[in-house]
C-alpha positions as CSV (number, residue, x, y, z in Angstrom):
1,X,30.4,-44.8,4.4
2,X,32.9,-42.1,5.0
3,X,36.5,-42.3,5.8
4,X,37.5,-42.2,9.3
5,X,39.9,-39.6,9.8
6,X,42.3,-39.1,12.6
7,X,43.1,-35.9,14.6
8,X,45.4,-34.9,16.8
9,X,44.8,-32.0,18.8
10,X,47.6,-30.4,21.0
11,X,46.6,-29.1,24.1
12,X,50.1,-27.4,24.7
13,X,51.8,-24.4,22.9
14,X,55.3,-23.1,23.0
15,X,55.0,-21.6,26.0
16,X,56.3,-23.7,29.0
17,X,55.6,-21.1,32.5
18,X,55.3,-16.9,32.0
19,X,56.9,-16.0,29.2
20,X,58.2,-12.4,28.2
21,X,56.5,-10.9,25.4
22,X,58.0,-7.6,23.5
23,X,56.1,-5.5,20.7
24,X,58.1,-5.4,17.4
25,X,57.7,-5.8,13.7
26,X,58.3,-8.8,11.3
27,X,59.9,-8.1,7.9
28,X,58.2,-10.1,5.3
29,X,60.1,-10.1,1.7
30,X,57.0,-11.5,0.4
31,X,53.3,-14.1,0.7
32,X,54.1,-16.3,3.3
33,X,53.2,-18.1,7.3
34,X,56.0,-18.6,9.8
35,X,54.6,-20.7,12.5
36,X,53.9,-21.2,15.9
37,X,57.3,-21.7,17.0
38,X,59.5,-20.2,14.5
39,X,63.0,-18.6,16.0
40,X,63.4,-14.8,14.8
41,X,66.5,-12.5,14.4
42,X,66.2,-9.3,14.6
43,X,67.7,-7.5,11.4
44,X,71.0,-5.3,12.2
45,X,70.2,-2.7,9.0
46,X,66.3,-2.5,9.2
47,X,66.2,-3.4,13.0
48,X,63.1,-5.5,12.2
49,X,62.6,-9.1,13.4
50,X,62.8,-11.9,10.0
51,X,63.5,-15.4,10.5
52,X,66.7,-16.7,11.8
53,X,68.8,-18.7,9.7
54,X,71.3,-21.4,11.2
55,X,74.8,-20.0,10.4
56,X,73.9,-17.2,8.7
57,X,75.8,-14.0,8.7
58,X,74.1,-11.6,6.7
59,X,72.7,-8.4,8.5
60,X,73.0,-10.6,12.3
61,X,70.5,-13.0,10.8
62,X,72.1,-16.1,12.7
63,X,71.3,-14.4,16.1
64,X,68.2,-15.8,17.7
65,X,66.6,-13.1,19.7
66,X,62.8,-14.2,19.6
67,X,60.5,-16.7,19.2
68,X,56.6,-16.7,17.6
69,X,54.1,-17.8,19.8
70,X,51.3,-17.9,17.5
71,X,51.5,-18.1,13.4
72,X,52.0,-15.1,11.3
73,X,50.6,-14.6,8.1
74,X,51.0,-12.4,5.5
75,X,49.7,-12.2,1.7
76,X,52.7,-10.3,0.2
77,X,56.0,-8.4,1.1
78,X,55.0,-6.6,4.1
79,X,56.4,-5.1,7.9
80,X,53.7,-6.8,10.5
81,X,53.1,-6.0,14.5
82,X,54.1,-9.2,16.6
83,X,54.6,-9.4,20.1
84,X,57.0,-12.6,19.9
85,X,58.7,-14.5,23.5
86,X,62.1,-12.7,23.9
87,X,62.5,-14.5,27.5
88,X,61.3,-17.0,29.9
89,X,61.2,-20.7,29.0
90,X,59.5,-22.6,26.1
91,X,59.3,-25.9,24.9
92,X,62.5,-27.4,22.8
93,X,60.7,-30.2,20.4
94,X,58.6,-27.1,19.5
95,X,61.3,-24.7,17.9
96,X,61.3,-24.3,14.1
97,X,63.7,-22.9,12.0
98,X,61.8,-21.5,9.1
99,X,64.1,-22.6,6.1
100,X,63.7,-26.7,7.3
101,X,59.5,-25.5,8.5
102,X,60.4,-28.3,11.8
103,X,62.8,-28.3,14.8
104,X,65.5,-31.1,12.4
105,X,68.5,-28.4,13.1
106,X,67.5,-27.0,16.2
107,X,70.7,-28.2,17.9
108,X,72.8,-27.6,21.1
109,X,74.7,-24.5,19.6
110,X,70.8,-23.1,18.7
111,X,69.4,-23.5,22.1
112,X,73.0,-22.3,23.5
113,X,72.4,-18.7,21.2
114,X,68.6,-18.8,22.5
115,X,69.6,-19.0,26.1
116,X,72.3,-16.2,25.4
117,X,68.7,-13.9,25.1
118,X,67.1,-14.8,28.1
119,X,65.0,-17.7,26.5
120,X,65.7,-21.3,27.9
121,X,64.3,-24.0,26.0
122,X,63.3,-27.3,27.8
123,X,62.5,-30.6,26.7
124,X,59.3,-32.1,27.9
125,X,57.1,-34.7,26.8
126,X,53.5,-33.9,26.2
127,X,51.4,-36.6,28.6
128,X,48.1,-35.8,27.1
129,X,48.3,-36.7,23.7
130,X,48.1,-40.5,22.4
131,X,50.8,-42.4,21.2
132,X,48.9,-45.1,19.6
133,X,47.3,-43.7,16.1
């Protein structure tokens, strides 16, 4: 007899209501994902988008200006098209900051520098998904 094996499909995404979307480039220094989620800065030498890093103050790094809506994938150092949120309102308890790969330092000051760019993140609770597995 086989394993049972649970599941747990989200029906929800980072979006929350009509978010603002924006063309722009990723820089990746090499094979890796950033997820659904992840907060960007945008790069003050190269102008491109790489991930944002809590405190950091290399190159504006510790700005938040976007956010990933859907993964991003790449198989080696590469520049990639995104068309990240860079306003409206998303979900809080969804944010990642791609160094801890969860939401465990997305703090006050974090959602503070977010809001700063036009993005307000919200706390909800997601109704349709069971509590009990």
């Amino acid at each position: 007899m086989p394993n049972i094996e649970i599941t747990t499909n989200t029906t929800n995404g980072i979006r929350i209501w009509e978010p603002v979307h924006a063309d722009d480039v990723v820089n990746f220094a090499g094979a890796g994902t950033l997820l659904a989620g992840t907060i960007l800065a945008r790069d003050s030498i190269s102008l491109r988008l790489v991930p944002f890093v809590k405190g950091g103050t290399t190159n504006a790094n510790g700005v938040p200006v976007a956010v990933l809506e859907h993964d991003l994938t790449a198989a080696g150092a590469a520049v990639l098209s995104v068309r990240p949120i860079v306003g409206g309102q998303i979900r809080s308890v969804q944010l990642i900051i791609n160094a801890d790969g969860d939401d465990s330092n997305v703090d006050a000051a974090v959602l503070d520098q977010l809001r700063d760019y036009g993005i307000i993140a919200l706390f909800t609770a997601q109704l349709s998904e069971f509590d009990n597995q």
